[in-house]
Structures are given as C-alpha cells and as structure tokens.
C-alpha positions in Angstrom: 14.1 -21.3 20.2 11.0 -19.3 20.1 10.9 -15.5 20.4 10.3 -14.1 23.5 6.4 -13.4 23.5 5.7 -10.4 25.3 2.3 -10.0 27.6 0.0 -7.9 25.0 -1.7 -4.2 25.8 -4.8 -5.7 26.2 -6.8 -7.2 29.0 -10.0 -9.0 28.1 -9.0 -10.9 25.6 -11.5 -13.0 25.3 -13.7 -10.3 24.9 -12.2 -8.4 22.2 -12.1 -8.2 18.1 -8.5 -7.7 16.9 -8.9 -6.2 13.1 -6.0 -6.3 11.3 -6.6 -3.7 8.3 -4.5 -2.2 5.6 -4.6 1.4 4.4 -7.7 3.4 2.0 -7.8 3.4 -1.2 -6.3 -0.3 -0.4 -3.2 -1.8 -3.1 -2.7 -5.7 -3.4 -0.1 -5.2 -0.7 -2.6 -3.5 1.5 -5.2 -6.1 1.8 -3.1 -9.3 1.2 -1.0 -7.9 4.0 -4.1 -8.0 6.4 -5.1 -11.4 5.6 -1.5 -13.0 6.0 -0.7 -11.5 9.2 -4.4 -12.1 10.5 -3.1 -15.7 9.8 0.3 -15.2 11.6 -1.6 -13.9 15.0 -3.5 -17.1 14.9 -1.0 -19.7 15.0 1.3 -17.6 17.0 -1.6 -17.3 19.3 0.1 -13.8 20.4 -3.9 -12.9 21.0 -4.9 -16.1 22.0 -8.9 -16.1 23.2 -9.0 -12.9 21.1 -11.0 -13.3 17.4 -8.7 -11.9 14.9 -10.2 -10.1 11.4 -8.5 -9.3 8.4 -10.5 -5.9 7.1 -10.1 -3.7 4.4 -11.0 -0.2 4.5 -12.0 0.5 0.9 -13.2 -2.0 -2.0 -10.5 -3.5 -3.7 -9.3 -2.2 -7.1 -8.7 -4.7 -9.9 -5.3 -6.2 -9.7 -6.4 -7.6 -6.2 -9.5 -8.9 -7.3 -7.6 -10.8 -10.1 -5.1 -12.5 -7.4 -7.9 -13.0 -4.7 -9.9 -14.8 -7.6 -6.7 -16.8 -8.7 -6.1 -18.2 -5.5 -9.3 -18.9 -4.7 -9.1 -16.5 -1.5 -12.5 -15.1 0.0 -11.2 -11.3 0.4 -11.7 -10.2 3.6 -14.7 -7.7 4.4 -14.9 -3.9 4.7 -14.4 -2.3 7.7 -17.9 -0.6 7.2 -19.8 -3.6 7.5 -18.3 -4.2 11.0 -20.1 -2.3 14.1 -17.3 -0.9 15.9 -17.1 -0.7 19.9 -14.7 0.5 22.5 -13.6 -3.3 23.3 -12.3 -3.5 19.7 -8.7 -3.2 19.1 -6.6 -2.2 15.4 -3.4 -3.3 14.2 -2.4 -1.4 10.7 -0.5 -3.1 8.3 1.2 -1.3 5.1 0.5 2.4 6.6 0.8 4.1 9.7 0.2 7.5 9.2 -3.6 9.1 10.2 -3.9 10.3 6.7 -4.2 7.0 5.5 -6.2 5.4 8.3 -9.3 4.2 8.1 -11.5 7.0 9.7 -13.7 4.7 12.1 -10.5 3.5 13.7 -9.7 5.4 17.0 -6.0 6.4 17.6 -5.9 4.8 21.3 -7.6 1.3 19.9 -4.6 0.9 17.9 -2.3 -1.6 19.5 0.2 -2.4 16.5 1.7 -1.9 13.4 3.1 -3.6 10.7 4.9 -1.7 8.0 7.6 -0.6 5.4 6.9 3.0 5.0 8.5 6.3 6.7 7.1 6.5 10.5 4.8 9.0 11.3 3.0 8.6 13.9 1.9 10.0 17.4 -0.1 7.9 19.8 -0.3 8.7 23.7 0.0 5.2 24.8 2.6 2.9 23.7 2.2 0.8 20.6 4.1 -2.7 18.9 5.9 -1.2 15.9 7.2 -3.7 13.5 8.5 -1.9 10.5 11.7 -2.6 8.2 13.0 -1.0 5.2 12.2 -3.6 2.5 9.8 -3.4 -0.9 6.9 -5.1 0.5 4.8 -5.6 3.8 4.6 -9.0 2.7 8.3 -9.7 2.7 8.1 -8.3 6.4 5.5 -10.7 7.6 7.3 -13.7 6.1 10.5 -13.5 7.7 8.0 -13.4 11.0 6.6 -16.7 10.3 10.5 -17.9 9.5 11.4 -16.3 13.1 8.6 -18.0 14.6 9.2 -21.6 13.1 5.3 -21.2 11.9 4.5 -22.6 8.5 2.0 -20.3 6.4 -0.7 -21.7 4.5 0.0 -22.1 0.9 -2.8 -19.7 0.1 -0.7 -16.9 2.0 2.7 -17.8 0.2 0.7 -17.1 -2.6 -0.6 -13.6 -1.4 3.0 -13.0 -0.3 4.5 -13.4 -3.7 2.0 -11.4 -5.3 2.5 -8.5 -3.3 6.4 -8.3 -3.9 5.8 -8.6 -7.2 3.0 -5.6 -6.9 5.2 -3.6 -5.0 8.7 -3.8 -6.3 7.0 -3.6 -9.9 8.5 -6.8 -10.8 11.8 -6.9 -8.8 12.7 -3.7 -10.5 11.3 -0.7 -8.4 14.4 1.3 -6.3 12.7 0.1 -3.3 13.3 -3.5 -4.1 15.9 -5.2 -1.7 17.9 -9.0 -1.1 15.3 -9.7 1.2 12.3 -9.2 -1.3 13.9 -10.8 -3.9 15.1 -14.3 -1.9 11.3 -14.7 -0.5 10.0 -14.1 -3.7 12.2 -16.8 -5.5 11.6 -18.7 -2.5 8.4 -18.8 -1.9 7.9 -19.3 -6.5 10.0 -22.9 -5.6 7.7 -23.7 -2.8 4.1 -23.3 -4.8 5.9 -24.1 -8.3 5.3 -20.6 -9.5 6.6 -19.2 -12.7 7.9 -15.6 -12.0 7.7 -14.6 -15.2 4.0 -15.7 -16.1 2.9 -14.3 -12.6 4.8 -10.9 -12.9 3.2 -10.1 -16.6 -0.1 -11.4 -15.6 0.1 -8.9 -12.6 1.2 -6.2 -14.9 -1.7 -6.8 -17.1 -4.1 -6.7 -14.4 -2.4 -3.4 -12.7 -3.0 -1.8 -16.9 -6.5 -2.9 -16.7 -8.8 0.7 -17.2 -11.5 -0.7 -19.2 -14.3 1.5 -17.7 -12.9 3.6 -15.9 -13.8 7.5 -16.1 -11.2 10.3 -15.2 -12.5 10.6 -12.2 -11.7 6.9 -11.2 -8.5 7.5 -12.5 -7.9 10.7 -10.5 -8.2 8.4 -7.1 -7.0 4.9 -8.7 -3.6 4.5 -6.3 -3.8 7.6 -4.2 -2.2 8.3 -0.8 -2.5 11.7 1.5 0.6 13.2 2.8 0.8 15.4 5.5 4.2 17.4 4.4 4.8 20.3 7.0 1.5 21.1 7.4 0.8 20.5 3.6 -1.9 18.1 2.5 -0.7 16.8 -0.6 -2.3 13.9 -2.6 -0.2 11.5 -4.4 -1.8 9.1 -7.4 0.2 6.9 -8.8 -1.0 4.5 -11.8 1.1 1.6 -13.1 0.6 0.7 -16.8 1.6 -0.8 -19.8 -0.1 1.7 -22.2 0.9 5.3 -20.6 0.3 6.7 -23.7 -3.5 5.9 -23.3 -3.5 8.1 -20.3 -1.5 10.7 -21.6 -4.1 11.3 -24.2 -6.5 11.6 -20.9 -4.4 14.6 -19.5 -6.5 17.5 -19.6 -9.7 15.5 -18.1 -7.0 13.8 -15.2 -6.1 17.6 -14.7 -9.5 18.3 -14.0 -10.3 15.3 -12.2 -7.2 16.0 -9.8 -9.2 19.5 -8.9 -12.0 17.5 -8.0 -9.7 14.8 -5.9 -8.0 17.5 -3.9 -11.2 18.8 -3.1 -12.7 15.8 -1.7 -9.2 15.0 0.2 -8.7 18.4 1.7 -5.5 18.7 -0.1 -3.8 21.9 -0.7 -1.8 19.7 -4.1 -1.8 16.8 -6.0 -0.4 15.1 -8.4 -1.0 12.2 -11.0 1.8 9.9 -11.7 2.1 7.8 -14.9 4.2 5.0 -14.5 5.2 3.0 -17.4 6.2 -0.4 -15.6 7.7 -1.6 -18.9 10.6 1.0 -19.9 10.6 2.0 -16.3 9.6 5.6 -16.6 7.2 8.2 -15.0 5.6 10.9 -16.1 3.6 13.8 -13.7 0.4 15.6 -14.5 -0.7 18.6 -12.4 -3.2 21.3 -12.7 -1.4 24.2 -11.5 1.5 27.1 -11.7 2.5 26.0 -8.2 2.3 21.9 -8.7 4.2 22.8 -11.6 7.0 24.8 -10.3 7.0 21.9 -7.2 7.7 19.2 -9.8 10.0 21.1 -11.8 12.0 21.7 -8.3 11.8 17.9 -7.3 12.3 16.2 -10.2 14.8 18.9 -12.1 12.8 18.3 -14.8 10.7 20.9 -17.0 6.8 21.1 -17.3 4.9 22.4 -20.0 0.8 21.7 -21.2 0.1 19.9 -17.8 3.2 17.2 -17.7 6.1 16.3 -16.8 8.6 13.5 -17.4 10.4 12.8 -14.5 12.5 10.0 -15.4 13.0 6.3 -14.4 11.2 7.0 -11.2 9.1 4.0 -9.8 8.5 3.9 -6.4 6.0 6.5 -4.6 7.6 5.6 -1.4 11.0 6.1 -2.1 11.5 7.9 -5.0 8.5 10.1 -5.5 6.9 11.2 -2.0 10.5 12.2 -0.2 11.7 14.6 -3.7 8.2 16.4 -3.0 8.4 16.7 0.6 12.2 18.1 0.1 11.3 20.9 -2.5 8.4 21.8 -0.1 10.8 22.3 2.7 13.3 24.3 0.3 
C-alpha cells in the first residue's frame, strides 16, 4: 500500500523549478543527498509537472569529487549558475538552519526539508519536515524509497553508501545507528561493494591536503552555529595524518581569525579528527575559545590545543558540549 500522498504547497506546478540543495561549504553527504532525493521526487512524482534540480550551494571539496568521479555521476550544478525567481521553490536536504542556507534562497520559497540534524528553524508558513535521528541524510532517504516501493537507480545506492560511510566515519562515529549500518551492508550486497576497500579509499580521499594553504584548511568542513545569540564557527577535518596538521597549528590559528571574520562569528574552532585511532584534537586562537573548550570537553589547553578525546561526530558530540558550556 502506498503512502498517503498529500496535495503539495504549491500551485503551478507546471510552472515551477523545485531545487533540492544541500548545505555551504557542501560534505559528500550534502550534495549526494540532493541528487538522490531529486531522484526520489521523480519517480514518486510527489511534484509531478514540476522540473526538479539537484543544486549545490558551494564547489565540492575532494572526497566528493573522488565518489562523483568513481561512479561516473555528473555532479549536479551550483546554485549560482541558476537565475532565481519568485516561481521557484527550495527543499533543503542535510541542513535546516539559516546559517547554513544558501543565501539566494528565500525563507518563504522553502517548501521542505530533509534532514538528520537538531531543528532550528522558523518559517511563517508551514513546511514538510522529514528529519530522523540517524548518521546520515542518505540512510533517511533510503528507507523513503523502501516506504514507497520505488527502486533507486544503482548510481544512487552507490551515493547512498558513500555518504554513510562519510558520515558515520566508517560505521564508527557516536552518531552511527542500526538503521545506518543495515542500509549500508545492504545496499554493499546489492552493488557488490567491498566495505572495507570503499571505507579506506574514502578515508584516503577525506586525508587528501595536497595544496591546500591554511586558509583552505581554516574553512575545509565548517558549519555556523547560531548558539544563543552566539555566532560560532565549527571546522572540522577528518584525516589520517593529524600530525601533519598539528605541525600547521599556529598558521590554522591565524587562519581561524581570518575565518571568523569573513563568517561574522564571535568563535571558532578547528577540529582535528584522527579517523584512525578515533581521536580529536581542538585548535583556537583565544583566552576565551580556550576557557570554552576546556569547559566542554573537561579537557586542558595549552600553546593553541586541545585534546579532547575520542570525539567524532560534530553533530552529536562536538556542537551540543559547546552550546552547553555557552549556556553555563
């Protein structure tokens, strides 16, 4: 039995662009996201008469060029490229908060969202919220094709199982649940994947810095938070070699300044995650950042860093300890 399709928000259907588009400073998650549930719309013909776009609001970093080149997968086009009317409509997948919306997207053009982070939104009309508490945006949108009896191309399987991996680092991060896992192993039966081969060729590609100057590296994985009223910038980078970047500290530090000044943000922080022994490590550039991580982590800072211990996830582990010692 098919789900109950309800009568969408909008009215001229056949008129209208539907972009489905992931958050800046796009992750694998973010823009693979877009393209599978652009793919979803279309054969559940929830929009049908409708031409629906999988966008992405920033060039993609390296670790999704590596998996969009793998599969053979035309990545979908900037946002920017796209001249934008009142007719248009937005559905944001893998973010919902304005801080991490594309800034040509109007709040009342936004007619759904597909996520797995904290809700923070407020929009004056209603809006189609699909959001669920599991590692991956990806492992959201696959149990809506299940629900809707709707095979998906083997090219999004593909993108799906590459996210998971992306995002739960692996099957390891805190944030990884059942649900993650049984898609992932699921979908690596359907397309003869091996896990293991995919999940270290990922890692490599998330290490990959070759050419990359501090201040690359200062906005590599970052997010803005709006934490009671403070604008707080959140850069997180996934590696093999943290040592590497360690050595980098002074010029990240510096780097950071110049990245909180761009963002508007009051703090911010640089996260080095060693994906292998599943540790993290915090660099910060000031008295304050450094009395905030010492408070969220219970941890102790000294020359610019901290180690804050086997913490993976930005989502669940990292963000909410910040947002707590703010409110404290």
């Amino acid at each position: 039995m098919q789900p109950f399709q309800e009568k969408p928000r909008c009215d001229r259907l056949e008129s209208m662009r539907i972009f489905v588009i992931g958050h800046t400073k796009p992750d694998l998650d973010s823009v693979a996201s877009a393209y599978e549930y652009a793919e979803f719309l279309k054969k559940s013909k929830r929009y049908e008469g409708a031409e629906v776009i999988a966008a992405i609001a920033d060039n993609i970093n390296k670790e999704t060029e590596f998996i969009f080149r793998k599969y053979y997968i035309d990545k979908p086009r900037l946002l920017d490229e796209y001249e934008i009317g009142p007719e248009d409509a937005f559905i944001l997948v893998d973010h919902n908060e304005e801080s991490q919306r594309h800034k040509k997207i109007p709040a009342d053009q936004v007619i759904e969202i597909v996520d797995h982070h904290k809700i923070n939104v407020n929009f004056n009309s209603p809006v189609r919220i699909d959001v669920k508490p599991v590692g991956c945006t990806g492992t959201l949108i696959s149990e809506l094709f299940d629900m809707y009896g709707i095979e998906p191309s083997n090219e999004t399987k593909c993108l799906i199982l590459a996210g998971i991996i992306s995002d739960t680092v692996g099957l390891k991060s805190s944030t990884t649940t059942g649900k993650d896992s049984e898609v992932a192993h699921k979908i690596a039966r359907e397309t003869n994947t091996d896990l293991e081969k995919l999940t270290f060729d990922i890692f490599k590609a998330k290490s990959d810095i070759e050419g990359m100057s501090p201040a690359d590296l200062a906005r590599k994985d970052f997010k803005v938070f709006e934490f009671g009223g403070v604008r707080v910038l959140i850069n997180q980078i996934e590696t093999v070699e943290p040592e590497r970047l360690i050595a980098m500290k002074d010029d990240l530090a510096k780097a950071l300044e110049e990245a909180k000044t761009q963002e508007n943000a009051s703090q911010g922080y640089i996260f080095i995650t060693d994906i292998l022994k599943i540790n993290s490590q915090a660099i910060y550039s000031n008295e304050t950042e450094r009395k905030i991580i010492e408070k969220a982590f219970i941890t102790e800072g000294k020359d610019g860093i901290a180690d804050i211990g086997p913490k993976m996830s930005r989502k669940k582990d990292i963000a909410p300890a910040i947002e707590k010692a703010l409110q404290n």
